[in-house]
N, C-alpha and C positions, 0 to 999 in steps of 0.2 A: 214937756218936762221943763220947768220953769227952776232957775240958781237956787231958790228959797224949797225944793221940793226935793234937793239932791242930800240932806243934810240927814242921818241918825236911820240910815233907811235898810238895814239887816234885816230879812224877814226870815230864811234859815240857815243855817246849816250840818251840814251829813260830813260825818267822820268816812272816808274810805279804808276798808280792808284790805287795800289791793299797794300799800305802801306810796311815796309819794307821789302824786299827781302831775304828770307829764303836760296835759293838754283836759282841754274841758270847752265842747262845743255845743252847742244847740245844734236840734234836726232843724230841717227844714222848715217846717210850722210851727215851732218854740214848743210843743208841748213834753218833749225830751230834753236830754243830753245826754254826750257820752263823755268819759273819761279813758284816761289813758295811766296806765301805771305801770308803776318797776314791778311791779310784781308778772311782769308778760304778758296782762289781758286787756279787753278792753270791756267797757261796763257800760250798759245802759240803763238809765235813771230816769224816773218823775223825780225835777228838783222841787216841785212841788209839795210832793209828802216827805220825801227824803227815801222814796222804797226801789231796790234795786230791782229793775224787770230779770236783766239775760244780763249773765258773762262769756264774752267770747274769748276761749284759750287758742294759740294756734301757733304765734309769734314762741322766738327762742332765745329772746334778750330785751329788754325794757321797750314797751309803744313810746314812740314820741308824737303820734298824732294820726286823726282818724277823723270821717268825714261820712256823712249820711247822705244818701239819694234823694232827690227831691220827692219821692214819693215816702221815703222811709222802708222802703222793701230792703234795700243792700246798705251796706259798712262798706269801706276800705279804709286799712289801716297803713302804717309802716312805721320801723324801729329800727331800734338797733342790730338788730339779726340779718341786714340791707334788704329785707322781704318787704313787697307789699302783697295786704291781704286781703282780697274781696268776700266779702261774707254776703249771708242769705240771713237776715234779721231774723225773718221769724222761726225757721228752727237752730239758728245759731251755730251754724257750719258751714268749713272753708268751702268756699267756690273753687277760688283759683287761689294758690301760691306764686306771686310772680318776682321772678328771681331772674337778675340782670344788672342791679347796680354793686357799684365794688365798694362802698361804706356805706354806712347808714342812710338811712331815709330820715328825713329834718321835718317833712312836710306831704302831705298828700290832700288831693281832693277833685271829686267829679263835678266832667263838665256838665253844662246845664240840664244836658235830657239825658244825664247818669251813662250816656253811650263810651262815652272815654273815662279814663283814671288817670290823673295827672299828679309825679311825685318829684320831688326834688329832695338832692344828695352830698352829703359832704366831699362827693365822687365831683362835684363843678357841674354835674350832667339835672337834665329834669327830662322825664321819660313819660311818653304817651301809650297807656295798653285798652288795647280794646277790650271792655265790659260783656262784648257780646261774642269773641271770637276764644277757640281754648288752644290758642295761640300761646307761646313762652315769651315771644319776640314782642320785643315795644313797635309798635308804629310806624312812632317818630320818636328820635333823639334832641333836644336843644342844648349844646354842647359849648355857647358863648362867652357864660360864666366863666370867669378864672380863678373861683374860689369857692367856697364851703357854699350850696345854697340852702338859706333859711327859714323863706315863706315862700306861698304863692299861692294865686290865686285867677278863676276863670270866670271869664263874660259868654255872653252868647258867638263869640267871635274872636278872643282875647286871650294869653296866657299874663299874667302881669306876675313878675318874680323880683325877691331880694334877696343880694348876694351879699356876703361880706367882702366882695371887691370895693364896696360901697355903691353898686351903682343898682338902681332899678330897672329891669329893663322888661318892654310889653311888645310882647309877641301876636301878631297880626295876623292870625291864620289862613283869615279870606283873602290877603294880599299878597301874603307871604312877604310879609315885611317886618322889623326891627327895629323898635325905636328904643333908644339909652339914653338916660338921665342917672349923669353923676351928681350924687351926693355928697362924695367926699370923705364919708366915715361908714364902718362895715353894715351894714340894712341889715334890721333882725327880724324887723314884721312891714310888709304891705299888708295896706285893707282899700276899700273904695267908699268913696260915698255912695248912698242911696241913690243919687241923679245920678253917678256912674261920671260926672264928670272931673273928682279929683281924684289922686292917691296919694293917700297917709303912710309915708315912711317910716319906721323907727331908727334910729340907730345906736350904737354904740358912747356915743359923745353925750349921752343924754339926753337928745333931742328927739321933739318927731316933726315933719314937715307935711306940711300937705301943699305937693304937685296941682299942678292944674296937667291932667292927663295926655290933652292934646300935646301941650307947648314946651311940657316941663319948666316954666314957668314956677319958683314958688310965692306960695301965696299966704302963710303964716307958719310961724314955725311955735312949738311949746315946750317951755322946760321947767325946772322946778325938782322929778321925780330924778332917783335914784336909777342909772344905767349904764354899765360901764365894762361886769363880767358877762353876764349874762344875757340868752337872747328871752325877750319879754314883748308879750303880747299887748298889741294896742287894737281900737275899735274906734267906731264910731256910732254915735246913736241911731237909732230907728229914723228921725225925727232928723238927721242931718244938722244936730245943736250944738251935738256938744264932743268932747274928745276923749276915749280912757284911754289911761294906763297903765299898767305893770309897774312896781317899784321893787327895788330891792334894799328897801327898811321897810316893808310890811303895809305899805299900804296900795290903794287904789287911786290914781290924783286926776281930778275931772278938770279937763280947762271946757269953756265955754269958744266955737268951731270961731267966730267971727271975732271976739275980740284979744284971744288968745290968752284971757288971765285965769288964773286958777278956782275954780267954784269952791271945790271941796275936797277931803281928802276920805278916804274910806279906810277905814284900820281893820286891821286883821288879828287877832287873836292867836300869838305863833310858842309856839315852846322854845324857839329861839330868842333871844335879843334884839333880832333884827330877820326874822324870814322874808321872803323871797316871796311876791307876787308875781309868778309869770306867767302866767295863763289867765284869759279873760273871754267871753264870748255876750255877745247883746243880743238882744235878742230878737227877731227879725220885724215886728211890727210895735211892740209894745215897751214900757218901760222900766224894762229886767233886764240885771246885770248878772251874768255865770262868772264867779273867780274861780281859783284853786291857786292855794294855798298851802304846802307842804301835805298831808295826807288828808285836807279836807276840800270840800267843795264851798262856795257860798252861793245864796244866792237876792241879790239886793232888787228892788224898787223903791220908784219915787213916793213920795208919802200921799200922793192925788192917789197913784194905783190904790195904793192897800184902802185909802179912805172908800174907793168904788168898793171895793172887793169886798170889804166891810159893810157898806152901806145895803 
C-alpha cells in the first residue's frame, strides 16, 4: 500500500439497524466482521455485499466489543450489562453467560487457540475464563490496573493491556512476569505490529506512540487527529506501513509507521457536524479498512486493491 494509493478509496458502505455502532472487527480470515451496537446485539456481516448473516441477542445493556475464534466457530462478546458472552456462530446461541466483573466489560478477546477468553473492565480487573470448562469462576484475575481498563490484547504467550492509569502493561504468562510502561496520559487502544515487536498506544492527549515491546523504549509518536473525550480505536496495517486512526471531527487520519507524517485523511459522512470515528479494524492480510461510524459501517481500500479486483 503505497501514500499515492491511500487517497478517495470508500468502496462501501451499510447503514446498521441495530443503533450506533460500538465496535466493528474483522474474523480471523478478513472475510467477515462483526458489530457491536446499543441496540444489545451483536451482528455478523459480509462488509463485502453489505448483507447481514446472524444476529446475536443475549446481552442486557449496549456491546461494547466482541471478538471471533480463530476458526470462526465461537463469538464472545461483553457490555455494559458486566457480562461476557460466548456464543456458538453457527446456530447463534449462548454457550456460556459469564458473570463476575462488577462494571462493565470495555474489551474482550480470545487467546490464540480460542481455549481462554480474555476481558477487561471498568472494575480495574481483566479476567481469564476457560472456553472449554462450564465453570462461572474466571481462572485467573489480573488486578494491577488502577483504573478503568480500555484495550487489550493476546499473543501466543502475552496479555498486553491499556489502562487509563496511563500506563501499558504486558503480562508474561509463561514467566509469570510483569512488565509497565508509563505513558503518562490515560491509554484508550493497544494494538501490535505484525513482527509482534512493537506496541501502538493511543491516548487521551491525542497522541499514539509506538513502544518497542521489549524495552518500552519509544520509538515514533503521531499526532494531528482529534482525541481528547473519547476512547478511539487505532491500527496498524497488514503490511506494518502504515498507522490508523479514530478521530473525533469525522474522519479517519493515516500517518505513514517510519516517518511519522500524516498521508491522508479519510472523511465520513456524519449527520453530525463533527461525528465521532471510534472504531476501526484492518484487515489481517490485505489492504481493507473496517470503520464505524455513528450507525454505519465503512469499508475502505487502497486504489491497487479495487484496480485487481477489477481487473
Amino acid at each position: 500500500m503505497t501514500d499515492n494509493n491511500l487517497a478517495n478509496t470508500l468502496i462501501s458502505k451499510v447503514e446498521c439497524k441495530q443503533g450506533a455502532v460500538r465496535a466493528v472487527r474483522f474474523n480471523a480470515d478478513g472475510n467477515y466482521c462483526l458489530t457491536c451496537g446499543s441496540n444489545k446485539s451483536v451482528r455478523l456481516w459480509n462488509p463485502y455485499t453489505g448483507a447481514l448473516i446472524k444476529e446475536y441477542c443475549g446481552h442486557g445493556y449496549e456491546v461494547l466489543d466482541a471478538d471471533a475464534s480463530f476458526d470462526s466457530a465461537n463469538l464472545c462478546s461483553g457490555g455494559m450489562d458486566k457480562c461476557v458472552i460466548y456464543w456458538d456462530v453457527a446456530q447463534g446461541k449462548v454457550l456460556r453467560k459469564l458473570r463476575g466483573h462488577a462494571a462493565q466489560v470495555n474489551c474482550v478477546c480470545f487467546s490464540e487457540e480460542a481455549t481462554v477468553i480474555f476481558s477487561g473492565s471498568v472494575d480495574t480487573t481483566v479476567r481469564a475464563w476457560d472456553a472449554r470448562s462450564h465453570s462461572q469462576q474466571p481462572i485467573q484475575v489480573l488486578e494491577e490496573s488502577k483504573d478503568n481498563v480500555t484495550s487489550l490484547l493476546t499473543t501466543d504467550h502475552e496479555v498486553i493491556t491499556g489502562c487509563l492509569d496511563g500506563r501499558v502493561r504486558r503480562y508474561d504468562l509463561r514467566m509469570g512476569q510483569l512488565n509497565t510502561d508509563c505513558v503518562g496520559n490515560p491509554v484508550t487502544c493497544v494494538n501490535l505490529t505484525r513482527d509482534g515487536q512493537c506496541i501502538l498506544a493511543s491516548s487521551l492527549d491525542g497522541r499514539l506512540r509506538l513502544l518497542d515491546k521489549d524495552t518500552g523504549e519509544m520509538l515514533n509518536d503521531y499526532s494531528g487527529h482529534v482525541n481528547s473525550k473519547y476512547n478511539l480505536d487505532a491500527c496498524i496495517s497488514s503490511s506494518d506501513t502504515h498507522i490508523f486512526s479514530g478521530s473525533e471531527d469525522g474522519f479517519i487520519y493515516v500517518w505513514n509507521l517510519i516517518d511519522g507524517k500524516i498521508v491522508t485523511k479519510l472523511h465520513h459522512d456524519t449527520t453530525r457536524a463533527q461525528g465521532v470515528v471510534h472504531s476501526l479494524s484492518h484487515h489481517p492480510t490485505k489492504p481493507c479498512l473496517l470503520t464505524a461510524c455513528e450507525n454505519k459501517i465503512f469499508l475502505w481500500k487502497s486504489q491497487s486493491a479495487t484496480e485487481e479486483t477489477n481487473g
